[in-house]
N, C-alpha and C positions, 0 to 999 in steps of 0.2 A: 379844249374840245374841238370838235369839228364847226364852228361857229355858231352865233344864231341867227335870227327871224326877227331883225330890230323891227320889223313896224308893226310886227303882230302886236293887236290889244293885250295880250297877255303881258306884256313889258312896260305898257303905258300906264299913263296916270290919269284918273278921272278928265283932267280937263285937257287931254291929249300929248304930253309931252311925256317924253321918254325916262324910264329910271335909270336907263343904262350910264354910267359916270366916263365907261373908257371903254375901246374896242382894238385891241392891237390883233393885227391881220397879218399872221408869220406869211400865209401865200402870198399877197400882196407884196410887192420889193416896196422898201420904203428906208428909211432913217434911222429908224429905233429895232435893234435887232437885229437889222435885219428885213423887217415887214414895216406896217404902216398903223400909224394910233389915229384914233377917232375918237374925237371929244363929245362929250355932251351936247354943248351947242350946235358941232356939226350932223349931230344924227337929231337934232331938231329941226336944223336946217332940212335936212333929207327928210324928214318926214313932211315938213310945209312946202315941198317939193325946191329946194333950193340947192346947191352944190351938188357933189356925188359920192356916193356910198357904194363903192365896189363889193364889199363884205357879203356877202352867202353861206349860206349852211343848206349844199346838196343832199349830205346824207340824209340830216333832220336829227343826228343823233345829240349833237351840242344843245339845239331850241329845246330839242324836248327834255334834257337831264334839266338845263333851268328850269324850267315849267315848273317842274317834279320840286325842286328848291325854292323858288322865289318868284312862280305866277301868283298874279293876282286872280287868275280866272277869269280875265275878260268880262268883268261886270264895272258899269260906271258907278255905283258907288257899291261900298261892302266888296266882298268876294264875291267871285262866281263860285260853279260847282266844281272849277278845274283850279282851285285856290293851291297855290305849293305850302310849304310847310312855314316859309317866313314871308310874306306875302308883299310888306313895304320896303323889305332891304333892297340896299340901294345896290348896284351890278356893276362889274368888271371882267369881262369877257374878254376872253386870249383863245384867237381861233390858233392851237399850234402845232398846225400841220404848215409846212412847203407848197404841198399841192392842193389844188383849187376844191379838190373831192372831199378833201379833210379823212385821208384813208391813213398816211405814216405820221407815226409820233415818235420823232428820235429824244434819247433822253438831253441832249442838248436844248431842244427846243421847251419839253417840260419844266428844267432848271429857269430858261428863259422867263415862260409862262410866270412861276412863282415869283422869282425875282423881283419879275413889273405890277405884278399884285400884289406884294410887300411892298414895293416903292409908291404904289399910287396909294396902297394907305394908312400908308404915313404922311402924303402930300394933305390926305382928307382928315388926318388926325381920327379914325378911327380901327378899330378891331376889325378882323376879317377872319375867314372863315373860306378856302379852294377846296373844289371839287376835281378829284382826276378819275373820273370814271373810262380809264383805257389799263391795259395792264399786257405782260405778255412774262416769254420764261427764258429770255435770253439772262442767265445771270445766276447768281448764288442762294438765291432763297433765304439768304440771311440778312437782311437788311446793309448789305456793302455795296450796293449799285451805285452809280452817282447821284442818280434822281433821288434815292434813299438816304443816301447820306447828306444831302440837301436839303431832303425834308425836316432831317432831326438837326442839322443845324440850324434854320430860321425855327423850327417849334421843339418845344418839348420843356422839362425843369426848368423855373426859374421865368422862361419866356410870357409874357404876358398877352392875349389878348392875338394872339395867331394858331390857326388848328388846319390842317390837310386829311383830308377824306378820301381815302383810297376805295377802289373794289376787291374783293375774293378775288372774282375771274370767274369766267362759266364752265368749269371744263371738270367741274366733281362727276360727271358720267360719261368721260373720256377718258381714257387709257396713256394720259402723258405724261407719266412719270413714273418710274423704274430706279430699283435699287438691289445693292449683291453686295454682301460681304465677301473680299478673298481672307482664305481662312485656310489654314493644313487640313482642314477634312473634306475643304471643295475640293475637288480635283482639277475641274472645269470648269471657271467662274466666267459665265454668260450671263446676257441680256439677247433679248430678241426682240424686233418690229419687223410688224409686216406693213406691205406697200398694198393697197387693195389695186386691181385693175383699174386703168383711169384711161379718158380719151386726152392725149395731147393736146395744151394750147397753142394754139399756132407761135413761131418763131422761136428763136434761142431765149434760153434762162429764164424761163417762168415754167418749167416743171420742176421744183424742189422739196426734200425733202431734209431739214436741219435739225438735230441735237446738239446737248450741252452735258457736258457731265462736270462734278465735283469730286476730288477724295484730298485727304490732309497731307499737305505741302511737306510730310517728313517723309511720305514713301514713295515710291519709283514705281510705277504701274505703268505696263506698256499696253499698246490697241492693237488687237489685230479686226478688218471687218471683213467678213467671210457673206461674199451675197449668196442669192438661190441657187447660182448655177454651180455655187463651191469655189468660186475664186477665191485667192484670200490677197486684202490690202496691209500690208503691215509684216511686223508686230512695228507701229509710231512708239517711240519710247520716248522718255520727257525731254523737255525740248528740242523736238526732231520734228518736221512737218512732213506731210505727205501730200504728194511726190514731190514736192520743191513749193513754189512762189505759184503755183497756177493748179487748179484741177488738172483731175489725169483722166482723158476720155479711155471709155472702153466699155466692151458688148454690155457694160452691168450699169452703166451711165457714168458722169463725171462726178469722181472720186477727189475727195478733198479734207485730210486729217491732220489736226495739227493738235498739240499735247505739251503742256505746263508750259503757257505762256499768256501773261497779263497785259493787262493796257491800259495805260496813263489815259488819266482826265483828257488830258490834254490832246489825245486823240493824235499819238505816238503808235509806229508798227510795234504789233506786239514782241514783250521785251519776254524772256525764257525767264522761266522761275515761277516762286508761289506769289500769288497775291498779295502784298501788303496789307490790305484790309482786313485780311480775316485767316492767313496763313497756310488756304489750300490753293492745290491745284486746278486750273479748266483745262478741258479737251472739247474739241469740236469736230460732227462728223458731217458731212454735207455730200449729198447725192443729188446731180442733178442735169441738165439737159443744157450746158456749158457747149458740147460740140451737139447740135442741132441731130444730126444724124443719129444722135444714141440719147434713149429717152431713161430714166430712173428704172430700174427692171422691180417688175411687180414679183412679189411672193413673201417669204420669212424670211430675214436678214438675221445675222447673227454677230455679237460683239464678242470679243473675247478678250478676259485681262490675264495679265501674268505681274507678277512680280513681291512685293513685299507684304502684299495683305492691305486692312484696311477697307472701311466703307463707300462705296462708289455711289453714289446716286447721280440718275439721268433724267434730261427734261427734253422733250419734243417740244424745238422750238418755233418752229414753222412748216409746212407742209401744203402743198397747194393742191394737193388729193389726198384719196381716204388712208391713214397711216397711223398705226397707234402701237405701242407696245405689248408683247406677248409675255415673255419668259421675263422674270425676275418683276413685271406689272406692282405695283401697288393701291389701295386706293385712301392713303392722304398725302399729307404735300402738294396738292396742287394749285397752291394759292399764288396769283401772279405778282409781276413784282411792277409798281412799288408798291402792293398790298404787303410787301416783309415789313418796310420801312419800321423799325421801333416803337416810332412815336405818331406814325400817323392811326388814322381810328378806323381800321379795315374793315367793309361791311359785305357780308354773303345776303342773300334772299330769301325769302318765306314768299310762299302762296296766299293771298289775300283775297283773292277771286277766282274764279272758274269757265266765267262765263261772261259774255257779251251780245251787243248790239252793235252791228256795224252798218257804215250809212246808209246802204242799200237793204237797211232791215232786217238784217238775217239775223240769227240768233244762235253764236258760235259758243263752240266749248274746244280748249286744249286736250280735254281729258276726255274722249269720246268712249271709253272702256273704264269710266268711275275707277282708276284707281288711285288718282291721288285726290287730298282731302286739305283745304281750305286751314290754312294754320303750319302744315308743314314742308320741310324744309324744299327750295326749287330743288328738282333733279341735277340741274347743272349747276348749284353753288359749291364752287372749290372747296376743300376742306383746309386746315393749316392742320401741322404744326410747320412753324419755321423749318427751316432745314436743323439748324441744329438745337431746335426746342429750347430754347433758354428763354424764350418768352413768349406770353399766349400772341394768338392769331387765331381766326382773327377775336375783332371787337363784342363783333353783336350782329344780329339782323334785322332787315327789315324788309318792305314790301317789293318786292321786284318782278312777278311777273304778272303779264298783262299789266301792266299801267298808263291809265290815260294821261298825257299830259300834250304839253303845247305843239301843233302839228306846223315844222316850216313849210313857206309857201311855194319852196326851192328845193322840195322832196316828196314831189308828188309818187306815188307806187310806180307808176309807169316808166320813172327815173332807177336807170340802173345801179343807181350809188347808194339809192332809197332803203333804210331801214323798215319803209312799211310796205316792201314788197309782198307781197302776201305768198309768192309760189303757187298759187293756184288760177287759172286764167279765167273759172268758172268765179270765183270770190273777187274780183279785182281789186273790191274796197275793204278786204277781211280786218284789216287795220285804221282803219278810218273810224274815227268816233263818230256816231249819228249826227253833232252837229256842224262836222266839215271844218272844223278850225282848232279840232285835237284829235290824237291820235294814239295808239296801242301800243306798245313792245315788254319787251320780257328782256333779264340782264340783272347782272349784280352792278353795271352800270346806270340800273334804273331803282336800284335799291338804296347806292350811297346818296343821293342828292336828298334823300325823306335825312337822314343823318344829319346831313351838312347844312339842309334849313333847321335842324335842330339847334346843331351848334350858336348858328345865327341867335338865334330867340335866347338861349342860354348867354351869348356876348354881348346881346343886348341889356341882358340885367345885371350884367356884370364883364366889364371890357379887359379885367387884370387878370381875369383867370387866363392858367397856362393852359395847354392842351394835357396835362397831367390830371389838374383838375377836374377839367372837361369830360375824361375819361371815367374819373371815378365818378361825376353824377350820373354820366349815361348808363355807367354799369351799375349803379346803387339801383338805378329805374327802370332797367331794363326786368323785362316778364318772361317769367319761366313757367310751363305748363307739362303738358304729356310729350311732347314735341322735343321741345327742349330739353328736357333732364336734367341732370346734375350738371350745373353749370359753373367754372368756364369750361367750355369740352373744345373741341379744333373743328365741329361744325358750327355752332352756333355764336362763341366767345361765353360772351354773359347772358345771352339771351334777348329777345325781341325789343326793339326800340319801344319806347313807353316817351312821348313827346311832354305829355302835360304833366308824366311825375317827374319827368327830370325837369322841368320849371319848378316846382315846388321845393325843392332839393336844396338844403344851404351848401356850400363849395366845404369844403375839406380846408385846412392849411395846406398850404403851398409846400409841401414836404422835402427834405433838405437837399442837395444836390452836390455835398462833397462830405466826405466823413468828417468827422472831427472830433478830437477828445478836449475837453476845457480845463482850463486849470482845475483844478481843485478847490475849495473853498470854502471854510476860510482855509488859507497855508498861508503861515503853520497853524497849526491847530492842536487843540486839546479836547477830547470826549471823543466826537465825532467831525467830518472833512463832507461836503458834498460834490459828487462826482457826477459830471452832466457828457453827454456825449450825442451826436446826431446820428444817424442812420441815414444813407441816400437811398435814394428810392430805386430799388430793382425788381425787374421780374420773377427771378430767383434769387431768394434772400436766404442768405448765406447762415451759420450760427456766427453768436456774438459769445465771446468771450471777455469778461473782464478779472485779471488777474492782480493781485497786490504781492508785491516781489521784495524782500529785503537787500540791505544794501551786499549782499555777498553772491544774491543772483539765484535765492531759495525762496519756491514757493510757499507766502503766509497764508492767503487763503482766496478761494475763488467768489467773489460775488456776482457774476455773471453767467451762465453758461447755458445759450438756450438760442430759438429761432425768438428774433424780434424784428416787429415792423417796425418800416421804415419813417423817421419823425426823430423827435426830440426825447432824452430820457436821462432818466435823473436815476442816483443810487446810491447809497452813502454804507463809507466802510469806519467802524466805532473804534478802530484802533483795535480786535482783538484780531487772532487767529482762526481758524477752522475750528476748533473745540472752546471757542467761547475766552482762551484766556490773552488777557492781553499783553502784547507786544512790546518789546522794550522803545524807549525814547531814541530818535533820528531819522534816518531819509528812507524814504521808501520809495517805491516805484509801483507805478497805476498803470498796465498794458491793458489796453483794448486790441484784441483780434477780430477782424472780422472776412469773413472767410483770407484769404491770401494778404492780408493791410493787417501791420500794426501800430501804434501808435503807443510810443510811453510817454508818460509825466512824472515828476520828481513830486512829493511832499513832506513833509518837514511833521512829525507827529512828537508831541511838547508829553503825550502822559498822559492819564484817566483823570478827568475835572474830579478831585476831590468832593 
């Protein structure tokens, strides 16, 4: 995150020493990374005023997602009344931003992030539990990002005692994401965004405005972009850039489109073609103020596809003024990433409060026109599905707007990087807790950390569960009301976090993580054989089939054929046929299907036990 507030009491321990174990500082240049580690001892030292402790959190956003997770509350003994959800876990903080502000999270530095929070606990020999409350829509919406696929290879089946907490994103009452079928009945397959009026930042390259599009890497879909004034940039066809290696200034601002081309991990110029990961194509379109002289031109912009057909879907990816999709608009899919990631446990927000006290006593409300109601969903949490829905998103929710938690002391309102800016010069302290040492904000980044002290408490009583399991207690305990509905849906997942019944909750078996068919047994055999097979665990679980084949390659008879969870299962075939009669003496054959995977076994059947 953006770092924290190591001397705040909320981090300390009754008799003044820090819980914090590690602090790696990506801005700081240092050894490790990249940035600079701080141990335990040294932020003791720093706190009994000894060495030095460069580390800060301007914005306040990093102190306060902790607070929200693993404050104690600032009370010398017991909890205060700013207690987070695991109160003695012990801390590992990765500020992993470059810059001092804690403003860019590239996903190299997130991968970084995780890496050194797996290495440091397994140094402490214990489980852990990361929090990435940042997200954004550079990417596929399917869990192939790098940071994504990072995630689900240190967690997920099998892994024990590791879990990642993502956010939705706040942008469910934003207009950033767009989709169009080309199809023989469209004639005209568009998208449109508008650019609202904006006043220029001073200097080159900070007025922009960036999209991301997807479609499947077997069709050829050219771009053409037509601004307000009717120019037209294109038609970009697959792997062709526009206009070359640089933006192309002109009256409509700096133009810059490039189309079916991927890039390596390894942070290689992008290579032409589909994706590896996932087998579609990206396009990118960027407008923006590259020649100083010519600024992004406001109005409706218009996208235009040609070519083989197929589903296009687009994501606004960054935009430095008001700019949002018109034509072909939707409103789900806007969950950011790595809130795709698979196996991390995506969390969106609920309203939990309404109202406050700020420290100059005033007595605020969000909702000045009673229209929203205490229980349901924030306006701005993302909706999922994945991009290509094959598995839920998100997880669950929980309490995200307005929440008080730990205020740093390096994020005063009056600081421009300050999350608890208030925007109002008559309110200055509208985010300020009445007792001056916590503080307000709103965010599906204020909702995962109630999540991720959950998990804590939940590894606490158990250090071997996977983040599989992890999942199924949260969702067995998660609360469904009027709000909620039939749950899992792409706003909620499964429903409200429920802290104290998922404590109570026994874990599931570790559910299997490769298919597999077993011998037979006993073979050979006489009367009856028993047939065991596993099921791995998917999103979408496929039908199973199990079929018994004679030695000529004719079906004898089917004793499977149906959706089955995922786990362990047993079945036994008596040696007859479909109609009850049995089968003569020799080898048979036992397929299991399960969706596209087969799997045969030989058995050896001796004859009906007299």
């Amino acid at each position: 995150d953006s770092g924290i507030d190591w001397r705040h009491d909320d981090f300390l321990t009754p008799d003044g020493a820090t819980r914090i174990k590690y602090i790696l500082d990506l801005s700081e240049t240092g050894p490790v990374y990249g940035g600079t580690v701080y141990t335990e001892d040294q932020i003791n030292a720093g706190l009994a005023g000894f060495g030095s402790i460069d580390q800060v959190d301007i914005s306040g956003h990093g102190t306060h997602v902790a607070g929200i997770a693993v404050s104690d509350g600032a009370s010398d003994y017991g909890y205060g009344d700013y207690a987070g959800i695991a109160p003695e876990a012990d801390i590992v903080i990765v500020k992993a931003t470059r810059d001092r502000q804690g403003s860019e999270f590239y996903s190299t530095d997130q991968i970084l992030a995780l890496a050194f929070i797996d290495s440091v606990a397994h140094i402490l020999g214990k489980p852990w539990v990361a929090n990435l409350s940042l997200g954004g829509h550079s990417g596929a919406h399917d869990g192939t990002s790098p940071v994504e696929r990072y995630i689900d290879k240190i967690t997920g089946p099998g892994i024990p005692g590791k879990a990642v907490v993502t956010v939705a994103g706040n942008d469910g009452d934003r207009d950033v994401h767009a989709k169009i079928s080309i199809s023989p009945g469209n004639d005209e397959p568009a998208i449109s965004f508008e650019i609202e009026s904006f006043t220029p930042n001073v200097g080159p390259s900070n007025d922009v405005v960036e999209m991301t599009g997807w479609y499947d890497g077997a069709r050829k879909i050219g771009i053409t972009l037509i601004a307000p004034s009717g120019n037209r940039y294109g038609p970009v066809l697959p792997s062709q850039v526009f206009p070359g290696n640089s933006s192309h200034p002109s009256a409509d601002g700096s133009i810059y489109i490039w189309n079916g081309f991927y890039f390596t991990d390894s942070g290689e110029d992008g290579q032409p073609g589909a994706n590896p990961y996932n087998g579609d194509r990206e396009f990118y379109i960027s407008i923006s103020d590259d020649d100083q002289s010519v600024r992004p031109a406001a109005g409706e912009w218009r996208i235009e596809f040609s070519g083989t057909g197929g589903l296009i879907d687009m994501w606004l990816a960054n935009s430095t003024m008001d700019a949002y999709f018109v034509l072909g608009k939707v409103d789900d899919g806007k969950l950011t990433i790595p809130g795709t990631a698979r196996h991390s446990i995506t969390v969106g927000s609920f309203i939990s409060k309404k109202s406050w006290q700020d420290l100059d006593g005033n007595r605020l409300t969000f909702d000045s026109q009673g229209d929203l109601a205490a229980g349901q969903l924030s306006p701005f949490s993302s909706p999922g599905p994945v991009r290509k829905a094959d598995y839920q998103k998100p997880d669950m929710a929980a309490p995200g707007q307005i929440i008080a938690s730990t205020f740093s002391a390096n994020s005063p309102p009056t600081n421009s990087y300050s999350i608890f800016q208030s925007g109002d010069p008559n309110l200055p302290h509208a985010l300020i807790n009445s007792d001056g040492y916590h503080a307000l904000s709103s965010g599906t980044s204020f909702a995962a950390p109630h999540v991720a002290g959950a998990v804590a408490l939940i590894l606490e009583q158990n250090a071997e569960l996977s983040v599989v399991q992890i999942k199924d207690i949260l969702q067995r305990a998660a609360d469904t009301d009027q709000w909620v509905g039939d749950a899992p849906n792409i706003s909620w997942g499964w429903g409200k976090l429920n802290v104290f019944k998922a404590l109570l909750i026994d874990p599931e078996e570790e559910p299997p993580t490769l298919l597999r068919l077993y011998p037979a047994a006993p073979n050979p055999f006489m009367g009856r054989t028993r047939i065991t097979f596993d099921l791995p665990l998917l999103e979408n679980i496929p039908s199973t089939r199990i079929v018994i084949y004679n030695a000529l390659g004719r079906k004898v008879c089917t004793l499977v054929d149906e959706v089955k969870n995922s786990g362990s299962h047993t079945v036994y075939w008596n040696g007859c046929d479909e109609g009850g009669k049995a089968v003569g003496k020799g080898v048979y054959f036992i397929r299991l299907t399960f969706g596209a995977n087969e799997i045969t076994k030989k058995a050896l059947f001796l004859g009906i036990e007299k």
